[in-house]
C-alpha positions in Angstrom: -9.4 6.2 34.9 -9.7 3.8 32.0 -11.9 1.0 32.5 -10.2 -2.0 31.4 -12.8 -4.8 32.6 -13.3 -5.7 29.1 -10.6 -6.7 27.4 -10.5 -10.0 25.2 -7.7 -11.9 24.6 -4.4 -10.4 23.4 -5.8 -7.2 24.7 -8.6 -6.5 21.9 -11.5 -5.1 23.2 -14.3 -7.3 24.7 -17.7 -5.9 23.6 -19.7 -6.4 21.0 -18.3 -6.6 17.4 -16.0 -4.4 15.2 -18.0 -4.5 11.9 -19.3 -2.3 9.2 -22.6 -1.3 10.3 -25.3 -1.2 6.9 -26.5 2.1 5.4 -28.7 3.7 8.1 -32.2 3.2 5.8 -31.8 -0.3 5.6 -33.9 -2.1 9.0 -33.9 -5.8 9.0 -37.5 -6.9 10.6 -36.4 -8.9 14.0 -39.6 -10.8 13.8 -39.1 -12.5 10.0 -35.2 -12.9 10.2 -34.5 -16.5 11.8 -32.0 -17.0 14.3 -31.2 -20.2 15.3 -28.1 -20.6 18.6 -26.0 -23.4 19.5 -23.4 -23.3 22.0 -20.8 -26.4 21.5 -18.9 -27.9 24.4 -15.7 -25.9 24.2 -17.5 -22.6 24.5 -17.7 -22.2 20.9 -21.1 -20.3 19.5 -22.7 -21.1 16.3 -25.5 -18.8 15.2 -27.3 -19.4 12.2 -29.8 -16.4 10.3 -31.6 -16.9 7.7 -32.2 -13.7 5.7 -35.2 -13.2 4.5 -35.9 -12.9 0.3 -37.8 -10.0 0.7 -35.4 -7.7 2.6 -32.8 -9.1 -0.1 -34.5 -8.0 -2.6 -35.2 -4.5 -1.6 -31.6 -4.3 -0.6 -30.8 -5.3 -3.8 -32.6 -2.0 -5.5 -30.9 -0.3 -3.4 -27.5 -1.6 -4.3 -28.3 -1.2 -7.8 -29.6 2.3 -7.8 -26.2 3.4 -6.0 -23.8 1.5 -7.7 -25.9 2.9 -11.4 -25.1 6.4 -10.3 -21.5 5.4 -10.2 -21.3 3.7 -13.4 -19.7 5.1 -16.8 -22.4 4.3 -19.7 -21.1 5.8 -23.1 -23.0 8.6 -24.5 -24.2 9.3 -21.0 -22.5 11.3 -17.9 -21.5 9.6 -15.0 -24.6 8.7 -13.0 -27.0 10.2 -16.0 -27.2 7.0 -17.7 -31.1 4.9 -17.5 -30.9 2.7 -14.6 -31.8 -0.2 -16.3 -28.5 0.6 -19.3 -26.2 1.3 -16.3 -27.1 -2.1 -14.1 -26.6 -3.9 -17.2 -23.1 -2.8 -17.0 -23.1 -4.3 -13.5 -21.1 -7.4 -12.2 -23.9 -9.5 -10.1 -20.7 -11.0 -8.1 -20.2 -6.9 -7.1 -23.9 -6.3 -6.3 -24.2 -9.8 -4.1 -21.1 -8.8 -2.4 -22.7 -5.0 -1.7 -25.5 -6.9 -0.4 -23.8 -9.1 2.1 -21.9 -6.2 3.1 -24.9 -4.1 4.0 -27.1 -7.0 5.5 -25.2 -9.2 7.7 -23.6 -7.0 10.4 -26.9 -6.0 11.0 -28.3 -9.0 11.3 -25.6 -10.2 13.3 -25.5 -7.4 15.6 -29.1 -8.1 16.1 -28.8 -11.5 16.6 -26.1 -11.2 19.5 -28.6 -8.8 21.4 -32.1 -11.3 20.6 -29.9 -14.2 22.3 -28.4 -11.3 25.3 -25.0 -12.2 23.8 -21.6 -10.3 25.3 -18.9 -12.3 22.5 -15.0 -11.0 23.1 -14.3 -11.5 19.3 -15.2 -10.3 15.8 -17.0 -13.2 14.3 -16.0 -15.5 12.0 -18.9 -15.8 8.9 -19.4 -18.4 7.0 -22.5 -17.9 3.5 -23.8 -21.1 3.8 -27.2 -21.0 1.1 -27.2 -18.0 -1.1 -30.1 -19.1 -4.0 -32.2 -16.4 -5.9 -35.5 -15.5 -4.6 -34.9 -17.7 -1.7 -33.7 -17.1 1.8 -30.1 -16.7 2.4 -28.7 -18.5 5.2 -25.2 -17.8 6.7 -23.9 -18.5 10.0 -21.6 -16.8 12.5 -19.2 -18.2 14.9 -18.0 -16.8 18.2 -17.7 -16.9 22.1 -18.3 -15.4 25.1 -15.9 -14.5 28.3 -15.2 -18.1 29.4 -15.5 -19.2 33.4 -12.5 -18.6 35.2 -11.5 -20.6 37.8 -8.2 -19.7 40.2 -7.2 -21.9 42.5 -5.2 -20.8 45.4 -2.9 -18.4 43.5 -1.6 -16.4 45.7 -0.1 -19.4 48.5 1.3 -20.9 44.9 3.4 -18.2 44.8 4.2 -17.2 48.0 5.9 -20.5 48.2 8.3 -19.5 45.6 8.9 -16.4 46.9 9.2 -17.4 50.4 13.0 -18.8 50.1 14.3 -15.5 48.7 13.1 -14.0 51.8 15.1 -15.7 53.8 18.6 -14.1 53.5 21.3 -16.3 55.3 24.8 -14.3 55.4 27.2 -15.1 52.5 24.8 -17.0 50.4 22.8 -14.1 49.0 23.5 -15.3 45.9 21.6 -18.7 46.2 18.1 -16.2 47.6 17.2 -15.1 43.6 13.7 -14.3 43.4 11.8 -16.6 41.0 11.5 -15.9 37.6 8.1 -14.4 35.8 8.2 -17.8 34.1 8.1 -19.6 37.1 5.3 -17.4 38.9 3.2 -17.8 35.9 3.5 -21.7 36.0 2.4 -21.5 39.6 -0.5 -19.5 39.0 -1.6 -21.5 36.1 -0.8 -24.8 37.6 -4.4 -24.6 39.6 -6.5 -22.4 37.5 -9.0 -23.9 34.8 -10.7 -22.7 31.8 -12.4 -24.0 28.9 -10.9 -21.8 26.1 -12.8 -22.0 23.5 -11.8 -23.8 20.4 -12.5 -20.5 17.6 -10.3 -18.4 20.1 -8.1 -20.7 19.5 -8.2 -20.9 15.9 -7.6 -17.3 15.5 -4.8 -16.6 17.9 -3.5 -19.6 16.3 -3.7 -18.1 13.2 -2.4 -14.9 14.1 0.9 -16.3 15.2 1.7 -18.6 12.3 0.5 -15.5 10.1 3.7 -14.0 12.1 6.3 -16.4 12.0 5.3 -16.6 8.3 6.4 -13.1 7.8 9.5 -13.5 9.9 10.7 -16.9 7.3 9.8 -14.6 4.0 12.4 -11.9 5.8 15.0 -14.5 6.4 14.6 -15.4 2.7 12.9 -18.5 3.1 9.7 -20.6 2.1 7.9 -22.4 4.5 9.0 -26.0 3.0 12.8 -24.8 3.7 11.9 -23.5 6.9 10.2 -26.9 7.6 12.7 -29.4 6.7 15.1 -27.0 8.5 13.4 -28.2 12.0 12.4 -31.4 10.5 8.6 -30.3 11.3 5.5 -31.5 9.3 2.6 -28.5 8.4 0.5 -30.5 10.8 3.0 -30.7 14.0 3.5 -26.8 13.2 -0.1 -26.0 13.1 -0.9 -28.1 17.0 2.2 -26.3 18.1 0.8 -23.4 17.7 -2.7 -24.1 18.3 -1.4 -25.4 22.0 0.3 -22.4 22.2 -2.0 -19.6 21.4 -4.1 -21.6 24.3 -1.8 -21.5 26.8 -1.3 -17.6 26.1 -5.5 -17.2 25.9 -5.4 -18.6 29.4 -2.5 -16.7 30.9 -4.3 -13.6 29.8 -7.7 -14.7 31.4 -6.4 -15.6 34.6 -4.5 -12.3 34.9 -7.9 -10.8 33.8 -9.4 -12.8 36.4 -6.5 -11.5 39.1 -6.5 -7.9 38.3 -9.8 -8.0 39.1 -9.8 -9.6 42.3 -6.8 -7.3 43.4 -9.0 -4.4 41.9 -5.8 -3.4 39.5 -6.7 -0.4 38.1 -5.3 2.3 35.7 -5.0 6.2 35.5 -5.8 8.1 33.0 -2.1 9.7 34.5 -0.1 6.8 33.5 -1.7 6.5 30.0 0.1 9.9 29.2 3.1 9.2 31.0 3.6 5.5 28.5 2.6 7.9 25.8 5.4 10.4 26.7 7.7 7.6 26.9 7.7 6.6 23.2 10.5 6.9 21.4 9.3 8.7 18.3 6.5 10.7 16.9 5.1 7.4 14.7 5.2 5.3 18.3 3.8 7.9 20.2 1.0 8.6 17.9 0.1 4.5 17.7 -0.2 4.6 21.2 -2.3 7.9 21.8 -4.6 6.0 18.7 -5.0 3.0 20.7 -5.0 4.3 24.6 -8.2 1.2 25.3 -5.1 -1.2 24.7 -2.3 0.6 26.1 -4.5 0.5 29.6 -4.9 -3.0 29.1 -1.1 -3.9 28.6 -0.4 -1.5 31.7 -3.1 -3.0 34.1 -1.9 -6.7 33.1 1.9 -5.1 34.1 1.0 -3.8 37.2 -1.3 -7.3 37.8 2.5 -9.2 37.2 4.3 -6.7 39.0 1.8 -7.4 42.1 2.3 -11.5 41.8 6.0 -10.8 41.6 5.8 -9.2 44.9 3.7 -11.3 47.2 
């Protein structure tokens, strides 16, 4: 059985963070790098690090040594060259961006576990002091599961489903069982959640960065496509913002449900929506990403459940 308690929102997975981790010799010292936390009122957390000047420095070296070895110098092989002729050859803009690559998953992983942290997204960095032979200072924004309350969910839509029930003799027609749109506006009508604003943000941005690629397929620019719905970029951007929330919080509270209900998954019918894929490419994506595919299954066996109360 695949355990499914931790998915995010949109089905990504809800632990920790998907970043490069630094080169394994490279140990940021907990007790000299500064963290500093702040959770805002919509769930939103800011964490600020300062990176020591030290530890940038010796990552630095390091940088330099291995990106020397992999620099052409003439009159020299590849990698044969002085270190000090090959790092002259050497864009700083490259070797800074080597070093925040190395440095600040690390000290952003360590960070979230200092502060006992459990974020459902990658976070969003921001370089906010980056001065030579000082501290650099960058901070990281993210959030954690937010509180989930219910309601009386399952009375909300036992009320719908109640008149379809009731079968009176030559009006079967009129007894339709309500619509999944209609069941999910009774369950959400009593639950709450405070979705956090960056959630927001990035499913936000993940749906205009889609409808962006279905106008360049139509053979349109955004302006055309705007004036075509007589929108402004700003009415666009809250309609989507409002609607990435309202899907954030239909996924939570099915979250919230399955668990409840104790929905659960087989490992059985992972194979079986595998097998169902219509070609090799499909089926391969899905055996790639099974963590997801059990998370799309359990929230269709959640609906399925509601549907049938």
């Amino acid at each position: 059985m695949v355990d499914t308690q931790g998915l995010g929102p949109c089905g990504r997975k809800a632990v920790g963070v998907q970043v490069p981790s630094p080169a394994p010799k490279l140990k940021l010292n907990a007790k000299i790098m500064a963290t500093q936390l702040e959770k805002q009122k919509d769930g939103t957390i800011k964490i600020t690090i300062s990176l020591p000047h030290d530890e940038i420095a010796e990552t630095q070296n390091a940088v330099i040594e291995d990106l020397a070895r992999q620099t052409n110098v003439a009159g020299f092989r590849k990698g044969k060259a002085p270190k000090e002729m090959a790092a002259a050859q050497l864009n700083p803009e490259n070797i800074r961006e080597e070093v925040l690559k190395r440095l600040l998953p690390k000290a952003y992983i360590d960070a979230v576990q200092e502060h006992k942290l459990n974020p459902i997204m990658n976070p969003k960095m921001h370089v906010e002091k980056i001065e030579e032979g000082n501290d650099w200072v960058f901070y990281a924004l993210t959030c954690e599961m937010p509180e989930i309350t219910l309601g009386a969910y399952k009375d909300a839509v036992k009320k719908l489903t109640a008149k379809s029930k009731i079968i009176i003799p030559g009006k079967e027609e009129e007894n339709k069982k309500p619509s999944l749109d209609e069941v999910m506006k009774a369950v959400l009508t009593d639950a709450k959640a405070q979705i956090p604003g960056i959630l927001i943000e990035q499913e936000a941005d993940r749906l205009l960065s889609q409808l962006l690629n279905d106008i360049k397929r139509l053979g349109l620019s955004l302006d055309q496509y705007l004036a075509s719905t007589n929108r402004k970029p700003e009415d666009l951007r809250a309609e989507y913002a409002k609607r990435a929330e309202d899907d954030i919080k239909l996924e939570f509270v099915l979250q919230k449900i399955a668990e409840l209900e104790k929905v659960t998954v087989e490992d059985k019918e992972i194979e079986e929506a595998i097998e169902k894929a219509k070609d090799p490419a499909e089926k391969q994506n899905l055996a790639a990403n099974k963590y997801l595919l059990a998370g799309i299954l359990r929230q269709q066996k959640t609906l399925d459940l509601l549907m049938n109360l």
